[in-house]
N, C-alpha and C positions, 0 to 999 in steps of 0.2 A: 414162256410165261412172262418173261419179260417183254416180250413185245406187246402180249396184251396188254400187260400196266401201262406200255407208251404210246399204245392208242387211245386205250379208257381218259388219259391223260390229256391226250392230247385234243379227245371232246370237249372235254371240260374246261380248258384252255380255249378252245375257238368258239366254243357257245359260253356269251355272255349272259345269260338268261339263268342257267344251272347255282349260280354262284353271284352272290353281291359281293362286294368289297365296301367294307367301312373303315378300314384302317390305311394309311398312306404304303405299307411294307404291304400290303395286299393289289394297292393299284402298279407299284412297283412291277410287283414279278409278272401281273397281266399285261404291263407296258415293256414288257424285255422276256418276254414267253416266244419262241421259236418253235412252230409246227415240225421243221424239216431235222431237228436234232431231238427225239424222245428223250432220251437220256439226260440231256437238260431239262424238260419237259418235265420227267420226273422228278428229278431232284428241284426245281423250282416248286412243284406241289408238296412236296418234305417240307419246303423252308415256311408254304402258307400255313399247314395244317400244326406244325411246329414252333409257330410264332406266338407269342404273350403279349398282349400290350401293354407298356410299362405304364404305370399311373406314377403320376408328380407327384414327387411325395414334400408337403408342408415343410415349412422353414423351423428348426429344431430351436425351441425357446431356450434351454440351456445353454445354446452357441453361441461364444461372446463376440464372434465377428457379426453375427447379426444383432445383437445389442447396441451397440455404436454404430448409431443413426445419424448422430452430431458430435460438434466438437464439444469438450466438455467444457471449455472455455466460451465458446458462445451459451451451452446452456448457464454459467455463471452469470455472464451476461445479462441474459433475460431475467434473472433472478435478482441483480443488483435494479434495474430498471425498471420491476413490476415492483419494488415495496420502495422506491425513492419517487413513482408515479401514485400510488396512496399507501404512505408512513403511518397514518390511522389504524388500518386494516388489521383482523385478527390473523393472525396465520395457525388455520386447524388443520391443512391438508398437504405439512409437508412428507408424509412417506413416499408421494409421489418422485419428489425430488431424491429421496434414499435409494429406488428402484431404479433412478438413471443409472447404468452402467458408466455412463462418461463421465458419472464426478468419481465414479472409483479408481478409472484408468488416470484420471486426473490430479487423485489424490496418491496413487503411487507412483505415480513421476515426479511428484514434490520432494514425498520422505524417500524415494531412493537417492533423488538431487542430495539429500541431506544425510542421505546414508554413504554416499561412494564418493559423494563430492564432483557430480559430473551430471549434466541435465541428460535422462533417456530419453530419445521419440518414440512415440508411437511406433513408429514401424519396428526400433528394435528390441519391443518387450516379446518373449518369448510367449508361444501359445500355451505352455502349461503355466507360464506366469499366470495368463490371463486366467484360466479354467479356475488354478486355487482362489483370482482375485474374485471369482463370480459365487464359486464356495461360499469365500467369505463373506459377501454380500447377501446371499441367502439363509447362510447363520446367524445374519444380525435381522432379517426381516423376520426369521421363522425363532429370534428367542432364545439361540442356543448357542449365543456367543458370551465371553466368561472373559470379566477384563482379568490382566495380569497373570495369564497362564504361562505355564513355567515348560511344560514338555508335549505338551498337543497345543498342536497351531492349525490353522486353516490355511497360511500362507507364511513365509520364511523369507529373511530378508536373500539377497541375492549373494550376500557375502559370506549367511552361515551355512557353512558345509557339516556341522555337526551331524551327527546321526545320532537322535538320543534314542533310540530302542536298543543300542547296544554302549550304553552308557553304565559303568558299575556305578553298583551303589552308593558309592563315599559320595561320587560326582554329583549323583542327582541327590544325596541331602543335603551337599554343599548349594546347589540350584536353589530347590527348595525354602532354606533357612538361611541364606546371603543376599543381601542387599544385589539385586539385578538391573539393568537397561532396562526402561520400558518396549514392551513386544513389538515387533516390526506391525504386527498386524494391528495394537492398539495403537499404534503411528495414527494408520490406515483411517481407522473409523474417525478419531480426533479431528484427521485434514478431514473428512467430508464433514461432521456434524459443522466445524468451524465454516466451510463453505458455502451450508447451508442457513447458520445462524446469522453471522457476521454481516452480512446486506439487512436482515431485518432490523438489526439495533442498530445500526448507522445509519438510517434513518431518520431512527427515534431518536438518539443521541444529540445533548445540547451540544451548542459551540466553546462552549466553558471547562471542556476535560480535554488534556492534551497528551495522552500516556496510552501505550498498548492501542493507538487508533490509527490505519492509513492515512498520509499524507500529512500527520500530524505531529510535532518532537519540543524538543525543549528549545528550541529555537522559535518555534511561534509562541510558547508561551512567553518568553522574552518580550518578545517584539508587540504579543498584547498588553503587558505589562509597558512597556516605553508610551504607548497609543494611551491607552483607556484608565491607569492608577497617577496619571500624573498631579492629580490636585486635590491626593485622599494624605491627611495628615494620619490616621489611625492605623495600623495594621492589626489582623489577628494570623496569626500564622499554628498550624492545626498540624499537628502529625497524629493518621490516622492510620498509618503502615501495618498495624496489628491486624486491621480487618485480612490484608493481604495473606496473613498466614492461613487464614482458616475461619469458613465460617457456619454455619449450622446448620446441613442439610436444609432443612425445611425455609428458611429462610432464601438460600438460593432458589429451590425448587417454585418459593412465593414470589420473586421476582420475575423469573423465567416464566413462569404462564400468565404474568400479565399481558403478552403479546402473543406469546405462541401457549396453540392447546392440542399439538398434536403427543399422540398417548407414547408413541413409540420410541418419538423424539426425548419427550421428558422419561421416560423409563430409563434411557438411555442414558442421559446423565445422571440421573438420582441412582445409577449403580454405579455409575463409574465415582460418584461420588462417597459410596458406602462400602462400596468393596474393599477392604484390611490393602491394606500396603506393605509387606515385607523389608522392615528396615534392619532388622536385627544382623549383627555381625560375629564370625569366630574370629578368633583373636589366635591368630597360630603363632607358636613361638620359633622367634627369628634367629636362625643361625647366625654366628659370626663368618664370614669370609674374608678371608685374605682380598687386598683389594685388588684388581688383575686392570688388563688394558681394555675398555669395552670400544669394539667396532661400533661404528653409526648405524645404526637400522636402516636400511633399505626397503621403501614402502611398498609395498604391493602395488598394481596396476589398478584394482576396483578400491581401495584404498583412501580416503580423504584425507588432503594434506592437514596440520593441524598450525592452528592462525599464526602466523610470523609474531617477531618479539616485538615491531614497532606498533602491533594491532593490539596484541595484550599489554602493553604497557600505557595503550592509551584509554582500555576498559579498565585499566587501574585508577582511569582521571574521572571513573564517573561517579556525577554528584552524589550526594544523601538522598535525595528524592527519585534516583533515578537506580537506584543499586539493588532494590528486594522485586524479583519477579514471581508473583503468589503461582504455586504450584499445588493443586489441590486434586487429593487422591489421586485416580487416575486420568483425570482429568486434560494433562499436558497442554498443549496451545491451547486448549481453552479454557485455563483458570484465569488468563487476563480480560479475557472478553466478560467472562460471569461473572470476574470483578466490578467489572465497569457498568453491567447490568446490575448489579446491587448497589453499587454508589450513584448509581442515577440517583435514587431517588433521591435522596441529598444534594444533588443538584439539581430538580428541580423543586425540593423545599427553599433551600438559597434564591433561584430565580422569582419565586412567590417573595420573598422578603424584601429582595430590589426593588418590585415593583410596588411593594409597600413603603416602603421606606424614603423614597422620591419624592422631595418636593422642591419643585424648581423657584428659582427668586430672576425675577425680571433684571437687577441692577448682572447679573451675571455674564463674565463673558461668554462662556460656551454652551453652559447648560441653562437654557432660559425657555426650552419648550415643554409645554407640561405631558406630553409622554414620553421624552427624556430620553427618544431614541437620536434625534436628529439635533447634531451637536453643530455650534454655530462656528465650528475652527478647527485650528488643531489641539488636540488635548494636549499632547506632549509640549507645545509652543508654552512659554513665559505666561502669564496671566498677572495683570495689573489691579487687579481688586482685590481688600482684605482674606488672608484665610481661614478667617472664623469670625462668627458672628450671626445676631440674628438673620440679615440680609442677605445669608452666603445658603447657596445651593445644596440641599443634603441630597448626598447620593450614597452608592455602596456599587461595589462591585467585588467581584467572586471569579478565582481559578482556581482550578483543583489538577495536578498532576501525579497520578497513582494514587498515594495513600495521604501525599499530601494536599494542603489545602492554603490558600493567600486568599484574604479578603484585606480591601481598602472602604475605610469609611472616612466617609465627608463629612464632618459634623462633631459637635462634643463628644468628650469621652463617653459621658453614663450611657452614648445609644450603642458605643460600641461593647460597653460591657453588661448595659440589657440581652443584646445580639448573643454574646458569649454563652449567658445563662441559656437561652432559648436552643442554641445549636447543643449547650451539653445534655438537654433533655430529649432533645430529635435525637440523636445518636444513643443516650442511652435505651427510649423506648424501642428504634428500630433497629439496632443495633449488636444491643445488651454489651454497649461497650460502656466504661465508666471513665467519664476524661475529668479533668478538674483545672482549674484557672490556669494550673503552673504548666497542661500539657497545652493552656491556648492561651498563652501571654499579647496583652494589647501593649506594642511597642509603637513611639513615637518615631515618623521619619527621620526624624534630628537624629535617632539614633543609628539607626541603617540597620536595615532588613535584609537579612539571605534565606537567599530562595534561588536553588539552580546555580551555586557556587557564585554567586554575582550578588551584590550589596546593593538595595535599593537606597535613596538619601536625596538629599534635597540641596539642591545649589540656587544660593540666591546671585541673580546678575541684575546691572544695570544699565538696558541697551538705553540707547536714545530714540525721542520719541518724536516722530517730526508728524504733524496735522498743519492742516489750512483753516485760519482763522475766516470768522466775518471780512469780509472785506478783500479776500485773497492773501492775506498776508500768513506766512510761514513758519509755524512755530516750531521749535525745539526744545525740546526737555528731556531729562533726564528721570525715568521710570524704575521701579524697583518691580524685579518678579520673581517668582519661583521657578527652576527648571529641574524635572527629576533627572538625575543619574543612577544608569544603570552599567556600576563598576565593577571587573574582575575581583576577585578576595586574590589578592597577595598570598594572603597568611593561610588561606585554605588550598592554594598551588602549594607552595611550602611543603602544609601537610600531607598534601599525596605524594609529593615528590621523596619524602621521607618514608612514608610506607611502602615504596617500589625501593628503595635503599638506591637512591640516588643521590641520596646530600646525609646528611648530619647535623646538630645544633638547629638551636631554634635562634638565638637574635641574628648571630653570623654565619651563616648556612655555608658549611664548606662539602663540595660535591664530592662523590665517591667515584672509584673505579667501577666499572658494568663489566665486572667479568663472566655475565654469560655470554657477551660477545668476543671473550678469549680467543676463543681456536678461526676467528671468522679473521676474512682477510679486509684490509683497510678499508678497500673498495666497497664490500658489502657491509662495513658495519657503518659507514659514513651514509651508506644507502638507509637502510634503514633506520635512521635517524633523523636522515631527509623527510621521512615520509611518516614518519611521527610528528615532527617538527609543523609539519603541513596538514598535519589534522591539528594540531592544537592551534594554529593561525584563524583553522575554519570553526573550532570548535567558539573561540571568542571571538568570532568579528562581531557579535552586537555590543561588546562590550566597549565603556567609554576610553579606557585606558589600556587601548589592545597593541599598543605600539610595545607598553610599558612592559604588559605580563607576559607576551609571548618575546622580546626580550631578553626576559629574566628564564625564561626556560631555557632559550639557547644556549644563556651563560652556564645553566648546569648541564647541560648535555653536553655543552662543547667541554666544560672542567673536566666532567666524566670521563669522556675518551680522550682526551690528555691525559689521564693518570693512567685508564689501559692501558694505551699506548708506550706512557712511561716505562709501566713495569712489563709489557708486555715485549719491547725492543732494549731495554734495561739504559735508559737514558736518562736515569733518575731522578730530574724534575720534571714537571710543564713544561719549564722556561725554556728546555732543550727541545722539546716538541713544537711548542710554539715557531721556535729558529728554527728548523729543520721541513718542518709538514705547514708553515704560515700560520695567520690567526686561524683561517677558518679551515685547515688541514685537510689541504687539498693536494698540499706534494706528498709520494709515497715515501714510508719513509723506515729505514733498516736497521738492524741490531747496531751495527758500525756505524762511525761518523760518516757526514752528508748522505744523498741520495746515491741510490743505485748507477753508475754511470749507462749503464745497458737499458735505461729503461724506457728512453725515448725511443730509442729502436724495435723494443718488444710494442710499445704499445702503438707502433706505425707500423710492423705484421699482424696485428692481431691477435698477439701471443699473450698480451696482459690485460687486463681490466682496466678501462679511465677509472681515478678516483676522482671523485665531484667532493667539491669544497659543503662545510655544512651550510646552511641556509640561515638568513636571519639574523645576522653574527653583530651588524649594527641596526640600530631603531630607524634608522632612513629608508632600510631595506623592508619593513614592515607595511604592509596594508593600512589606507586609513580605515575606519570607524565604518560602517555600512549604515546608512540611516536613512534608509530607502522609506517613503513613507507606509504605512500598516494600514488599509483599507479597513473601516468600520466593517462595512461587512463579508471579511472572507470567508474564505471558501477553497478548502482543497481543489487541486486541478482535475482530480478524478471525480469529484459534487460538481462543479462545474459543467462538465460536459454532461455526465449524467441530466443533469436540471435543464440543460441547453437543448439536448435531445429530446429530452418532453416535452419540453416548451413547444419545439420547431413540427414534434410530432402531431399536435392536437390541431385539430380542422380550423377553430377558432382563432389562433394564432395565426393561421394563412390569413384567412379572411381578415384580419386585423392588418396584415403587412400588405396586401392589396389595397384596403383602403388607407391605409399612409403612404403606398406609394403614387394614388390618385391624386391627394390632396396635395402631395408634394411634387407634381406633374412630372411625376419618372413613370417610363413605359414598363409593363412588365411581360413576359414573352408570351402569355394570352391575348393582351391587347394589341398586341404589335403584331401576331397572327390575324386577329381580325381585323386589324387597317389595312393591311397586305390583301384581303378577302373585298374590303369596300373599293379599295382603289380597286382591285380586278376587274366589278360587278360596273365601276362607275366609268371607266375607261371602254368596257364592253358595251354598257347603253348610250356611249360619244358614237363608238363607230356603227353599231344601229343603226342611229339618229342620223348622221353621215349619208350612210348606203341610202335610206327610204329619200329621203332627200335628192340625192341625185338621179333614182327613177333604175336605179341596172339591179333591181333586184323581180325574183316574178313573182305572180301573181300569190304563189303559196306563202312566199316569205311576208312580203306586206300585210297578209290576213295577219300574219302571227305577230307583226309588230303592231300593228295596230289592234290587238287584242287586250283586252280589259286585264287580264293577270301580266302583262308588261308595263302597261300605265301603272299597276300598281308597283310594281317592281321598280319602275323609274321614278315615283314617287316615292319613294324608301331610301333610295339612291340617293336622291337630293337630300334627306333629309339627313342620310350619314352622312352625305358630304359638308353639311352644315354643323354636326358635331364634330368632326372630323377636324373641320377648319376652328370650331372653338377649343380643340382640346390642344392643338397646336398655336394658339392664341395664349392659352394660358399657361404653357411654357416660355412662349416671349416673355 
């Protein structure tokens, strides 16, 4: 029986005719099929009539490695690019950009940064990371995501290992009814909507707000305030910080679809805006405990370290205008953007009023063109003509940082107290805020203005003025001008330094001990003090008098850790300190009189820490004044290249640097390609012309020179060769 199979077998194997093959596992076994062995024979016939052909089976749309097509940084990219290339433009279609997988992968590599305190890569987010992040991405497309949930998540940050299904109940109505962290996974959606918004209104955004905006800080407001308010006698100075707390659904929701009218987008925030917030708190009653020795906490590994003393003591120095960050509903990073989307409009009601309010006077030094962009000098420079009067220039100008607001008028008082009444009615209608004279006082520069901890004021100098008469002769005189200064507040350093309980008294400020740098050893507490000392240097370099105020901080920093030190080595004045560790306490220095004698040698093994003397200790040691000039029109460095890039992308813009490089007789590598092409053609019809000439060519080649499409071609020759020689003519 079996040998009948492995003959039947073996027919069918040697007649190709009985049997087609369509499939590659079928020409196979026909190409390695042996007559003289049946038994293979057979068993190759098993494996044809046993074979499936596998069909390829489609790429699974829920797989998040097939989602990430791109980086999600390039797709940012394109999105910064395509609305700073037309700022006009409606944006109705961005769910598109919600459906990228990469701005999700992208947005949780931000709040994990922000969760662990460590940047993840792509490579090492975990696959069921990815699976919950595509979840959650599909929750928020499909409607079924719920800000502010307390015990179902779609995704967990990487640090909670909680297990709430086996949570008793005290636990979860403590959840519940206790003020909580906002949910990892509302991080999540926050970083993408803000992703997705943030390029559209940075666009649209005037150059006049400098709060809660990239590449933007209280340093350029300065620095445009030095430039552009130099020759405004009027100030109005506006605190509008209330809007920051909170403002009226619908009101937001009215400004947000001025530009954007996608449904999902706006859904999106108008619940995260209505959705209740859980602030309410139990109030457990606190045991008394005997006081014990506590060890230092040891952080965990996924763990974020929490900001050193010299970083929170310098967010201790920040201004009034810089201290309320609006946090609305659930909103998180983006209650400063939506802020800035609602106070637009107020600034461009302000910008309509400048451009109202303009009228230029010819006797003027700077501002003498009547659209009052194009300034004949420096603003901040001295100015030698009257500052009031019919013949004086009315201008105004406007900066808003956050909630606050500086405007400078050029001109009698009653325009700037018309302007007052007008702005209380804009805000009240659009606003339904209620402000009144006393919250928008019009103060005289004589008296000085702060704004951003720094006093705006007016110094009159008297440079000399040298011109050349009729005749060449040399005049000198003696000029009167205004220059504004923009000075440190003294009295406002003071003040902070006082509510970090670093000094005491107000007329004669006597410094405290910083005993939470008690248990820290010399060497690090001199460090960080260093590095305090050096953000407040950079904090005022636009300031007039930065020698002065940063100075006067040393002095209290350095009192400060002389009194630790005092009581902390029990040497119970300064004056011991002082002798012992130097002015600026850099020797180390021990409970016992003098130094350590062992100490030079520990710290030539390695065995101790260098202490570094503190920084700044005399006003020689200080930085001057920074007063670098302030371009009329800047432009962050990220608007910049952006704007650079479109320019350089548009066809018109080539064609434009081609023909200025024509006119300017520079080559450019097209034209320099085709000179390289005329000399080839014109050198090739020399030796032609050559060969026919001397007769050694035959009879075939001659027909072909002397043919009618050569003459033409050697007529073409000559005539590149004549532009050729003019275009190098007009480079001589």
């Amino acid at each position: 029986m079996h040998r009948s199979i492995a003959i039947f077998t073996q027919k069918i194997l040697t007649n190709s005719s009985l049997i087609t093959t369509t499939t590659t596992t079928a020409t196979f076994l026909f190409s390695h099929s042996n007559t003289l062995n049946p038994r293979a024979n057979g068993f190759a016939l098993f494996r044809l009539f046993s074979f499936v052909p596998r069909q390829r089976q489609a790429p699974d749309p829920d797989d998040p490695s097939t989602l990430m097509k791109e980086d999600g940084v390039a797709v940012c990219s394109q999105m910064w690019i395509e609305n700073f290339r037309e700022p006009d433009r409606i944006a109705n279609n961005l769910t598109s950009y919600l459906r990228r997988f990469e701005l999700w992968v992208l947005a949780y590599q931000k709040v994990c940064a922000d969760e662990m305190g460590a940047y993840m890569p792509r490579s090492a987010i975990q696959r069921s990371a990815l699976e919950d992040l595509l979840v959650l991405r599909n929750a928020v497309l499909d409607d079924r995501f719920k800000w502010g949930a307390r015990l179902q998540f779609f995704i967990k940050s990487p640090r909670d290992k909680t297990d709430y299904e086996s949570l008793s109940k005290r636990k979860i109505k403590a959840i519940l009814t206790t003020t909580q962290p906002a949910p990892f996974q509302d991080k999540i959606v926050q970083e993408v909507l803000f992703m997705i918004l943030e390029p559209i209104y940075e666009a649209r955004f005037l150059q006049n707000s400098y709060a809660f905006r990239p590449g933007r800080s209280a340093h350029t407001a300065l620095r445009v305030i030095r430039r552009s308010f130099a020759g405004y006698l009027w100030y109005i100075k506006g605190d509008l910080s209330t809007v920051l707390d909170g403002m009226k659904v619908g009101l937001v929701i009215s400004a947000l679809m001025r530009d954007v009218r996608d449904k999902k987008v706006i859904d999106l925030v108008k619940s995260a805006l209505t959705t209740p917030v859980i602030t309410s708190s139990v109030e457990e009653p606190k045991k008394k405990k005997k006081r014990k020795y506590q060890k230092k906490r040891v952080l965990a590994e996924d763990e974020p370290k929490p900001d050193p003393y010299w970083l929170e003591t310098f967010f201790g120095f920040a201004p009034e205008e810089a201290e309320k960050v609006p946090s609305w509903g659930h909103c998180g990073i983006l209650s400063p953007l939506l802020a800035n989307i609602c106070l637009d409009e107020l600034d461009r009601w302000m910008e309509g009023k400048i451009q109202e309010f303009y009228r230029p006077s010819k006797s003027d030094v700077i501002w003498n063109s009547p659209e009052g962009e194009a300034e004949q000098g420096n603003t901040s420079w001295p100015e030698f003509v009257p500052t009031s009067g019919p013949d004086k220039t009315r201008k105004m100008d406007y900066i808003r940082y956050g909630g606050h607001i500086l405007i400078g008028v050029r001109g009698p008082r009653a325009d700037a107290a018309t302007l007052r009444k007008q702005l209380i009615e804009f805000v009240d209608q659009k606003y339904f805020l209620k402000l009144d004279n006393e919250s928008l006082p019009i103060e005289h520069i004589t008296k000085g203005i702060m704004f951003l901890d720094h006093v705006l004021c007016r110094r009159v100098v008297y440079p000399t003025l040298r011109y050349t008469a009729t005749g060449g002769k040399i005049i000198s005189e003696k000029g009167v001008g205004t220059l504004l200064s923009v000075t440190a507040s003294l009295k406002q350093c003071i003040k902070q330094f006082r509510k970090l309980n670093f000094l005491k008294g107000d007329r004669d400020p006597d410094p405290q001990p910083c005993f939470r740098m008690f248990h820290a050893t010399q060497a690090h507490t001199n460090a960080q003090m260093n590095k305090f000392l050096s953000t407040m240097v950079e904090w005022y370099r636009y300031a007039d008098n930065r020698k002065k105020v940063v100075n006067f901080c040393s002095y209290i920093v350095r009192g400060s850790l002389a009194k630790l030190y005092a009581a902390k080595y029990k040497l119970r004045s300064r004056a011991k300190v002082y002798k012992i560790g130097s002015r600026n306490l850099s020797r180390p220095l021990k409970e016992k009189k003098g130094s350590s004698p062992e100490y030079h040698n520990l710290l030539r093994m390695g065995l101790v820490e260098s202490v570094d003397g503190l920084q700044y200790t005399r006003m020689s040691l200080v930085p001057e004044t920074d007063y670098t000039p302030f371009p009329s029109n800047w432009r962050p460095n990220h608007e910049k290249a952006l704007v650079e890039y479109i320019r350089l992308d548009d066809t018109k813009t080539l064609e434009e640097l081609r023909c200025c490089m024509r006119e300017q007789g520079l080559v450019s590598p097209q034209d320099y390609i085709s000179m390289l092409v005329w000399n080839y053609k014109r050198n090739a019809i020399v030796i032609d012309r050559n060969s026919l000439s001397s007769g050694n060519n035959t009879e075939k080649e001659q027909q072909l020179l002397l043919s009618p499409d050569h003459e033409n071609d050697e007529q073409k020759s000559k005539e590149d060769e004549e532009h050729e020689d003019g275009f190098y003519a007009a480079q001589m």
